[in-house]
C-alpha positions as CSV (number, residue, x, y, z in Angstrom):
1,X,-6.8,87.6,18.7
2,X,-6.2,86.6,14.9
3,X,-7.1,82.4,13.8
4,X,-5.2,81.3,11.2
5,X,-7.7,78.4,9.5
6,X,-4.8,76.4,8.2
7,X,-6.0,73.2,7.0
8,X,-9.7,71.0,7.8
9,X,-11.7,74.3,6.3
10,X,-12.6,72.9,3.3
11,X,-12.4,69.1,4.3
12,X,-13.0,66.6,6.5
13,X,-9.6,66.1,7.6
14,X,-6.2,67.8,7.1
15,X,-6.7,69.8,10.8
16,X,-4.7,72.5,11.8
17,X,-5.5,75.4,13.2
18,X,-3.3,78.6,15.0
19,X,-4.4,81.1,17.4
20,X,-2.6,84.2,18.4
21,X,-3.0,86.2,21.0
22,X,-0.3,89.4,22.0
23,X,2.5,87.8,19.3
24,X,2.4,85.0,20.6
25,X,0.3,81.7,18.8
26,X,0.0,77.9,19.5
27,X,-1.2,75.4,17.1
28,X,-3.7,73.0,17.3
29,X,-3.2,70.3,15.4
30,X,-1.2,68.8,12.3
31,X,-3.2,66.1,10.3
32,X,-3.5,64.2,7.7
33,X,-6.1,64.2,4.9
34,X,-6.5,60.1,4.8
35,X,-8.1,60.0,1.4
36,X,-4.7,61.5,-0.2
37,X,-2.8,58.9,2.1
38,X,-4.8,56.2,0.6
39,X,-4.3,57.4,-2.7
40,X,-0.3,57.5,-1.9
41,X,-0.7,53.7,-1.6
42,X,0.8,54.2,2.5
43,X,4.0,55.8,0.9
44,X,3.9,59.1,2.7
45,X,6.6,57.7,5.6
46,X,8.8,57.8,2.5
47,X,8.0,60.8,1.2
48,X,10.0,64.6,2.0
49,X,7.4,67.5,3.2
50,X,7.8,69.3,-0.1
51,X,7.0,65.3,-2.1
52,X,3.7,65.3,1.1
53,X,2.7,68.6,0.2
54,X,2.5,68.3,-3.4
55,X,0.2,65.1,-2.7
56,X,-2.4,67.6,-0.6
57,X,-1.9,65.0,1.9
58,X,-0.7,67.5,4.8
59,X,-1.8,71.8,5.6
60,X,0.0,74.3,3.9
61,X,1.1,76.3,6.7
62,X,2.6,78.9,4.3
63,X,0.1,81.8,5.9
64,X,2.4,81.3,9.3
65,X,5.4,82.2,7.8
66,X,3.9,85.1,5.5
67,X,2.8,86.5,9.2
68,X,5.6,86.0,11.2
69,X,4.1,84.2,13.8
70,X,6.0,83.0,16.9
71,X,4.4,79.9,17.5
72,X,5.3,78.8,21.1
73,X,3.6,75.6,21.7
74,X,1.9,72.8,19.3
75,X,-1.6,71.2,21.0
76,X,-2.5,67.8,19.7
77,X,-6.1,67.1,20.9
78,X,-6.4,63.4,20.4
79,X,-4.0,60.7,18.9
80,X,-6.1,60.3,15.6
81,X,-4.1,60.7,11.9
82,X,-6.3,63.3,10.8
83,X,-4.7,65.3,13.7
84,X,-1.6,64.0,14.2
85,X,-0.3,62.4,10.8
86,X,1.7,65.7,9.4
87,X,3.3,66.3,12.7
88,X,7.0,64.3,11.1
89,X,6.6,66.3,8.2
90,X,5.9,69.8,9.5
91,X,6.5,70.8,13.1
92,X,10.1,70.4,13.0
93,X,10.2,73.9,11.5
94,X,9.1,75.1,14.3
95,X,11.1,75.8,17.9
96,X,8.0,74.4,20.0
97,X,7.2,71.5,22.2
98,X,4.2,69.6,21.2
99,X,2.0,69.2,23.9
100,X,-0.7,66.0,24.3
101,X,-2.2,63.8,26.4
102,X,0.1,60.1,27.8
103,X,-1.6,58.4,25.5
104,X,-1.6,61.1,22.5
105,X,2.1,61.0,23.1
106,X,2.9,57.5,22.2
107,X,1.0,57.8,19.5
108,X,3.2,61.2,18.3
109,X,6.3,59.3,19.3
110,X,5.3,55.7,17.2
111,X,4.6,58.4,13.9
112,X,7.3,59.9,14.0
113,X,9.4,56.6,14.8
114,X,7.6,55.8,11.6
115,X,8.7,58.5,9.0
116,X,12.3,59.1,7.1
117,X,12.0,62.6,8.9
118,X,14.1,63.5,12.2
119,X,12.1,66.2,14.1
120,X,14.0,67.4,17.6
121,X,10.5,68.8,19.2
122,X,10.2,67.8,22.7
123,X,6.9,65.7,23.2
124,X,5.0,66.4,26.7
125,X,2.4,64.3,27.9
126,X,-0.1,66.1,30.4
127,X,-2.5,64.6,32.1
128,X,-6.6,65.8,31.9
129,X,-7.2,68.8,34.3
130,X,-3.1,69.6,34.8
131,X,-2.5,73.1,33.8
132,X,0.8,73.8,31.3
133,X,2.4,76.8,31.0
134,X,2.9,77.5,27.3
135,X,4.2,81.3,28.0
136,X,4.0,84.1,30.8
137,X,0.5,84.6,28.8
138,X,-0.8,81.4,27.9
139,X,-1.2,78.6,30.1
140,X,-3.0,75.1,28.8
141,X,-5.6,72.8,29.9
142,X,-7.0,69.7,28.9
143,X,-10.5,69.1,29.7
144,X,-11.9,65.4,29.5
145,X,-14.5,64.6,26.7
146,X,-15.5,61.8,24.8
147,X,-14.4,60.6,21.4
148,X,-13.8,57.0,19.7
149,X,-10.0,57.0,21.1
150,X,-8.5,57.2,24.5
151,X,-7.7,60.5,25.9
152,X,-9.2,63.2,23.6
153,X,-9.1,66.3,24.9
154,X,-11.6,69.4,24.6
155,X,-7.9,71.9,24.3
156,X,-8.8,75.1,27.1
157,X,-5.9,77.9,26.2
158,X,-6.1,80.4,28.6
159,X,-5.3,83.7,27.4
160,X,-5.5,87.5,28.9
161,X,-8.1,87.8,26.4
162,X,-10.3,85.0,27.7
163,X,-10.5,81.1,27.0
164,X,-10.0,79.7,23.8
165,X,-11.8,76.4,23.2
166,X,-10.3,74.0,20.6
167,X,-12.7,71.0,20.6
168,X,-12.1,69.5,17.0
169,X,-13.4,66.1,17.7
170,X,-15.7,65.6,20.8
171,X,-19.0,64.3,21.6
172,X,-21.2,63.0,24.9
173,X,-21.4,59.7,25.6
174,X,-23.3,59.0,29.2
175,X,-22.7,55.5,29.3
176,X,-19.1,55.1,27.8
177,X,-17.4,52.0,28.1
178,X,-13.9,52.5,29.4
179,X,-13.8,56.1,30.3
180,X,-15.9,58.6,32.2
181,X,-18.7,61.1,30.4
182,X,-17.3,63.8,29.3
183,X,-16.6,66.7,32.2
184,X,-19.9,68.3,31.7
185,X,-19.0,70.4,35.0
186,X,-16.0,71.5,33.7
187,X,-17.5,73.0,30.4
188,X,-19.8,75.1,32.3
189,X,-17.2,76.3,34.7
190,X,-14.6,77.0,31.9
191,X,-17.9,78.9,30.1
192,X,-18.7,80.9,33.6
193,X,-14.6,82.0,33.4
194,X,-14.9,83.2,30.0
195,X,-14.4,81.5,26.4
196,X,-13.4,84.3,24.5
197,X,-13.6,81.9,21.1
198,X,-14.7,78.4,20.4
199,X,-13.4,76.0,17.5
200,X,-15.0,73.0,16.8
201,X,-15.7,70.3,14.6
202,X,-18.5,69.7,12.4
203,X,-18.3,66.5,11.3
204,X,-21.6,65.0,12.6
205,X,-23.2,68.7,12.5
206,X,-26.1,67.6,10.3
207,X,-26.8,64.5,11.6
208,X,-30.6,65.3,13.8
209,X,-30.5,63.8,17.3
210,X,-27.5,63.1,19.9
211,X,-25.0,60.1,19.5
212,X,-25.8,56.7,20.5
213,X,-23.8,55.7,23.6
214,X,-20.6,52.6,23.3
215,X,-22.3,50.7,25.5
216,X,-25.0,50.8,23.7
217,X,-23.1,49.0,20.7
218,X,-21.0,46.7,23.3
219,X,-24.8,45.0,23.6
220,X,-25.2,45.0,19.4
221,X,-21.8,43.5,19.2
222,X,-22.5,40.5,21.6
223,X,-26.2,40.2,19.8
224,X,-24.7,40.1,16.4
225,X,-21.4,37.5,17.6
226,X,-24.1,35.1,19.5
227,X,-25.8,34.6,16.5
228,X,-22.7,33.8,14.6
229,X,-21.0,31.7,16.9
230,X,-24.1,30.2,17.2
231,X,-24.0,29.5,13.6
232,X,-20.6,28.2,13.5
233,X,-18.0,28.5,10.7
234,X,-15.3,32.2,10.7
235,X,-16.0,35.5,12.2
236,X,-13.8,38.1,11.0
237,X,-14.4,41.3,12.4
238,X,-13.1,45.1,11.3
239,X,-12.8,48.3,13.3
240,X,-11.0,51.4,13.8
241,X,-7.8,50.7,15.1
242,X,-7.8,53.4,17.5
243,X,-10.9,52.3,18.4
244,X,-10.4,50.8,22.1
245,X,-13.0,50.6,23.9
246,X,-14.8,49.0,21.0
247,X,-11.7,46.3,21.2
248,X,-12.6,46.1,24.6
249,X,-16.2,45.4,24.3
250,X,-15.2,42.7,21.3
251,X,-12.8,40.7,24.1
252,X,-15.6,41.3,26.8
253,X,-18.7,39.8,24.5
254,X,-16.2,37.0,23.1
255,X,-15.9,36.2,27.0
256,X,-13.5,33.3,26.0
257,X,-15.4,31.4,23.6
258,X,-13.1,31.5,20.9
259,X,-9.2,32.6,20.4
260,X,-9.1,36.4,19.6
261,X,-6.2,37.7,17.0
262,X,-5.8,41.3,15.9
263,X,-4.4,41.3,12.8
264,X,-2.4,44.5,11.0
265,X,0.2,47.1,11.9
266,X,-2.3,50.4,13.3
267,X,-4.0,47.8,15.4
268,X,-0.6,46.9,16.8
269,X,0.7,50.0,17.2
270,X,-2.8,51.5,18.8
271,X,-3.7,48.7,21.3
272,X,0.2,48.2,22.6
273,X,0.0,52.0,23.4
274,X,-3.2,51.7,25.3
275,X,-2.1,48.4,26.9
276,X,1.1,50.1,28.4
277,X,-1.4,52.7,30.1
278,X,-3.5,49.8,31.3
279,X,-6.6,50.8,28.9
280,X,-6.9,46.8,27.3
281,X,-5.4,43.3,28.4
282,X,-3.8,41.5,25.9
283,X,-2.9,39.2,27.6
284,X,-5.6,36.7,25.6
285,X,-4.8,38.0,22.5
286,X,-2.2,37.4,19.6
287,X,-1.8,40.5,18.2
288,X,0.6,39.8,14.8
289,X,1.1,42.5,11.5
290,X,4.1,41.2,9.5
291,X,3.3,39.3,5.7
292,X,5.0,35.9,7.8
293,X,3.2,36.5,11.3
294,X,-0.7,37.0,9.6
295,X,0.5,34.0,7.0
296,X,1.2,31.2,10.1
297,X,-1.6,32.4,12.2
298,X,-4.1,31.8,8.8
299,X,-2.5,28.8,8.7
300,X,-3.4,27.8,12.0
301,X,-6.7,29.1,11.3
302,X,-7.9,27.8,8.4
303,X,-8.3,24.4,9.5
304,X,-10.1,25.3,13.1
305,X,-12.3,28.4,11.6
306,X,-14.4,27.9,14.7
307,X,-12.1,28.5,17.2
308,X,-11.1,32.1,16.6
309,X,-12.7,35.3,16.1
310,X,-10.3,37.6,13.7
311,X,-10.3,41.2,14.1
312,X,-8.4,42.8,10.9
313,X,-7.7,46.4,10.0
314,X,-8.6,47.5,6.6
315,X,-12.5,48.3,7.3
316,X,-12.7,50.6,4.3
317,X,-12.2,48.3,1.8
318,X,-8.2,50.0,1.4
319,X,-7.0,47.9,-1.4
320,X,-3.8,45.8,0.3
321,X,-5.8,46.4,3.8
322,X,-5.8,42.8,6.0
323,X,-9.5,42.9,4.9
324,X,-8.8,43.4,1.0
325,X,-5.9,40.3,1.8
326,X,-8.3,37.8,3.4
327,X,-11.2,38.6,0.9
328,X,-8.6,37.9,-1.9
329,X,-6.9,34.5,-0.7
330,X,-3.6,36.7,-0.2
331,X,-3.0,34.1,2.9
332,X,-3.5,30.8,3.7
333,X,-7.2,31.2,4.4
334,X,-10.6,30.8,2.3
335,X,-13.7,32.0,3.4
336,X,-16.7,30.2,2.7
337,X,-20.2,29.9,2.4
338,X,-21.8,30.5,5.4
339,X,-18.8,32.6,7.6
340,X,-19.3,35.8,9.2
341,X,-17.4,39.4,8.7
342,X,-19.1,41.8,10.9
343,X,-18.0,45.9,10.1
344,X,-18.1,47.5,13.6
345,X,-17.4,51.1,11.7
346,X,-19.0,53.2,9.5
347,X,-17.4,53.9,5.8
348,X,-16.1,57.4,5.2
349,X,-18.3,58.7,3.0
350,X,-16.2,59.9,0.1
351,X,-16.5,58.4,-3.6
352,X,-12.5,56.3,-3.4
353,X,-13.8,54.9,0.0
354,X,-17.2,54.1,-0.5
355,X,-16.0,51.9,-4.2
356,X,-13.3,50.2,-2.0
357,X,-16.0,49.1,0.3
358,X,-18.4,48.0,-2.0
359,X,-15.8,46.1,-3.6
360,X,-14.9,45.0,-0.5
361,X,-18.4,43.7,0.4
362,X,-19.1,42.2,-3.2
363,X,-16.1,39.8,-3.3
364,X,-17.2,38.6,0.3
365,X,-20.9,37.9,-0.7
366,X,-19.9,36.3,-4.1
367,X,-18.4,33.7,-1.6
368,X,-21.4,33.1,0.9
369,X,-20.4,35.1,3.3
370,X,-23.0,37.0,5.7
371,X,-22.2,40.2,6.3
372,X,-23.2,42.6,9.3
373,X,-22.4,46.1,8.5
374,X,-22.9,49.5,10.6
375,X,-22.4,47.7,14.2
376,X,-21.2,50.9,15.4
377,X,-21.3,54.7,16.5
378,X,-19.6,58.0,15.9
379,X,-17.0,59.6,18.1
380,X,-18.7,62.7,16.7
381,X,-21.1,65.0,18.2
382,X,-24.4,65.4,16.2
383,X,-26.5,68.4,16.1
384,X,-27.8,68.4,19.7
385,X,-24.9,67.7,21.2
386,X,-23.3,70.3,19.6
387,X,-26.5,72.5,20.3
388,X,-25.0,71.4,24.2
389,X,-22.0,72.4,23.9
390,X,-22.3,76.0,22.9
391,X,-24.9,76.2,25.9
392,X,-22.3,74.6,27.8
393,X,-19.1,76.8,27.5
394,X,-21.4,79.7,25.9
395,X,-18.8,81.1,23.5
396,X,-18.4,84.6,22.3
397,X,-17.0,83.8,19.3
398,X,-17.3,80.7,17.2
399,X,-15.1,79.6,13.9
400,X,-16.6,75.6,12.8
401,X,-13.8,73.3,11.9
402,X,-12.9,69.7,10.2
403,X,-15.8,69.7,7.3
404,X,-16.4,70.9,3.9
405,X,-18.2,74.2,3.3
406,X,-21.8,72.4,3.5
407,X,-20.5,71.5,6.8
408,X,-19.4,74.7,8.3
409,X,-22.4,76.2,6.6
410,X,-24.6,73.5,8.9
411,X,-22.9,75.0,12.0
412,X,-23.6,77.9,11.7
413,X,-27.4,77.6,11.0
414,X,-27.6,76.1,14.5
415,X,-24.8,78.8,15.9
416,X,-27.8,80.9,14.4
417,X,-30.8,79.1,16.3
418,X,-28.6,80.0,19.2
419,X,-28.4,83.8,18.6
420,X,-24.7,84.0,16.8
421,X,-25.1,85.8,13.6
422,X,-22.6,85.2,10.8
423,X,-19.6,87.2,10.3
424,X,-20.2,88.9,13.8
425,X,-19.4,86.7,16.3
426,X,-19.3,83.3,13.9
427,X,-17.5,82.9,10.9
428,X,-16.6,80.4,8.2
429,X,-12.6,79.7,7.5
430,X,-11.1,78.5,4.3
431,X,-7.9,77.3,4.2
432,X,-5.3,80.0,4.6
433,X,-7.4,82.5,6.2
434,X,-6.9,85.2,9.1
435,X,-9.9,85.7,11.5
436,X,-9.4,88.7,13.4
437,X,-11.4,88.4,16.5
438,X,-12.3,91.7,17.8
């Protein structure tokens, strides 16, 4: 069994990983690296792969093709850009389906819709706990776990060499909001049959402790919005896009008291996906993203600020974000002294983001407004629920993904605590490496 540690080695970000087994290799994952997409100013649908590649927005894959590697299927785990961003510009070199969840696969459809590219890969949706037969060898599951977007999957590819675990994203939540906790069962059952290698991600390694549940934020969210409506005057809100069953939990602790409007294009695109699989009801919301739709809707706003509750994309402070647009007058709307903007997300911690946030902040303060940041949790597993997941599925093998090397490095101290030892039976990719798994 060789891994081929493409891309998310060395960042947090940029995922893709292949496995082969016998000749024959799938990959998991094609993503994005969303600080080099913000620093392309949202021109990479524009750009060619060569143009994308230069930019470090997308993997360099080059390693496949050194190898000679028959890919046979691409496995997107969940519908987030990190994962699924670079799939326009580089799987249509390849003669392979990609392979995703329903609601992965609008998501796949909309981005590559989106981009100048023209990619002939079939896209299959399978449900949670279908098997798919990849190849007379490999055959594919998707087992349920939990993550800030509907439908993430913990990937199961069963080969004659035992299970191979792709869990880039995942985490535990035991009182979600719109979907159940993650298939607990099924872990250990997949762990009893044999998980001949584990890869997952390490974003929240370091963090102590296990991740706060949604519906523990659902009740923060309709604190925080009682106090405000109380207050009176605008409450503009900002969260992932992807983010549904937070943008369920907004409609539900809004519970009609105001008009709700979701304002910018990934918040379009995200929710109308999830709406069509029945995952959120619109049917109260105006949901608008073009310069001429967001400018009339201010401009019905802006004289009845308390009878609406905006949600806008643009939660990192993105200069030219909905947020940025609104802070800056861009539209028909002023805040004032005394309205609300409440950040139901956390801010990426990299230097670009965390100035365009605090700029963000600053020019909101400087006007009176109150500010609520941090109203939020992780889709990512922290330490002990990592520590659960290795007991869980008991590995033989583990290779950390989607961090920097500090990151990895943090995995594998508690791979270590576990009784892994490094370089044996867990190792530590950089991008471009081949792990041969004895």
């Amino acid at each position: 069994m060789k891994v081929y540690t493409i891309g998310g080695y060395e960042e947090v970000g940029r995922n893709m990983t292949a496995v082969e087994v016998d000749g024959e290799a799938v990959i998991f994952d094609m993503g994005f690296e969303m600080e080099e997409v913000i620093n392309a100013d949202g021109e990479v649908d524009q750009m060619t792969t060569n143009q994308t590649l230069e930019t470090g927005a997308i993997p360099i894959d080059e390693v496949l093709y050194e190898n000679d590697v028959e890919v046979k299927a691409i496995i997107i785990g969940h519908g987030h850009l990190d994962h699924v961003g670079a799939i326009p510009k580089l799987a249509g070199a390849y003669d392979a389906p990609i392979v995703c969840t329903p609601y992965t696969k609008k998501i796949v459809e909309n981005n590559i819709e989106g981009d100048r590219k023209n990619i002939d890969n079939d896209v299959i949706g399978v449900e949670k706990g279908e098997d798919y037969s990849v190849s007379e060898n490999l055959d594919l599951e998707f087992m349920h776990v939990n993550h800030s977007i509907p439908q993430a999957t913990l990937s199961l590819l069963k080969t004659p060499e035992g299970g191979v675990v792709y869990g880039n994203d995942m985490k535990i939540d035991y009182s979600p909001v719109i979907e159940e906790t993650t298939d607990i069962e099924r872990l250990k059952s997949a762990g009893e049959e044999g998980v001949k290698l584990m890869i997952p991600g390490t974003t929240n390694v370091c963090d102590e402790g296990r991740c706060r549940s949604e519906k523990s934020v659902e009740q923060e969210l309709e604190d925080v919005m009682n106090s405000c409506y109380a207050n009176g005057g605008a409450v503009v809100m900002s969260t992932f896009s992807s983010q549904i069953s937070r943008l369920n939990s907004i409609i539900d602790a809004n519970n009609g008291r105001r008009r709700i409007a979701f304002v910018g294009r990934s918040l379009k695109e995200y929710t109308q996906a999830a709406e069509e699989l029945g995952l959120i009801d619109l049917s109260e919301v105006e949901v608008v993203s073009y310069f001429d739709e967001v400018q009339d809707l201010m401009n019905r706003v802006s004289g009845n600020k308390d009878e609406w509750l905006i949600v806008a994309t643009g939660n990192q402070g993105e200069p030219g974000a909905q947020m940025d647009k609104l802070a800056t007058g861009q539209y028909p709307f002023d805040f004032e002294k005394g309205d609300h903007v409440i950040f139901s997300s956390r801010t990426i911690p990299t230097p670009p983001t965390e100035a365009n946030r605090y700029n963000l902040e600053k020019k909101l303060k400087e006007k009176g407004v109150r500010v609520y940041p941090g109203v939020h949790t992780s889709g990512h597993a922290k330490k002990e629920d990592h520590r659960d997941f290795i007991n869980h599925l008991q590995p033989d093998n583990i290779v950390p993904s989607h961090g920097t090397i500090q990151k990895l490095g943090d995995y594998v101290e508690l791979a270590r605590q576990e009784g892994y030892t490094l370089e044996d039976d867990v190792f530590i990719g950089e991008n471009g490496r081949v792990i041969e798994i004895e």
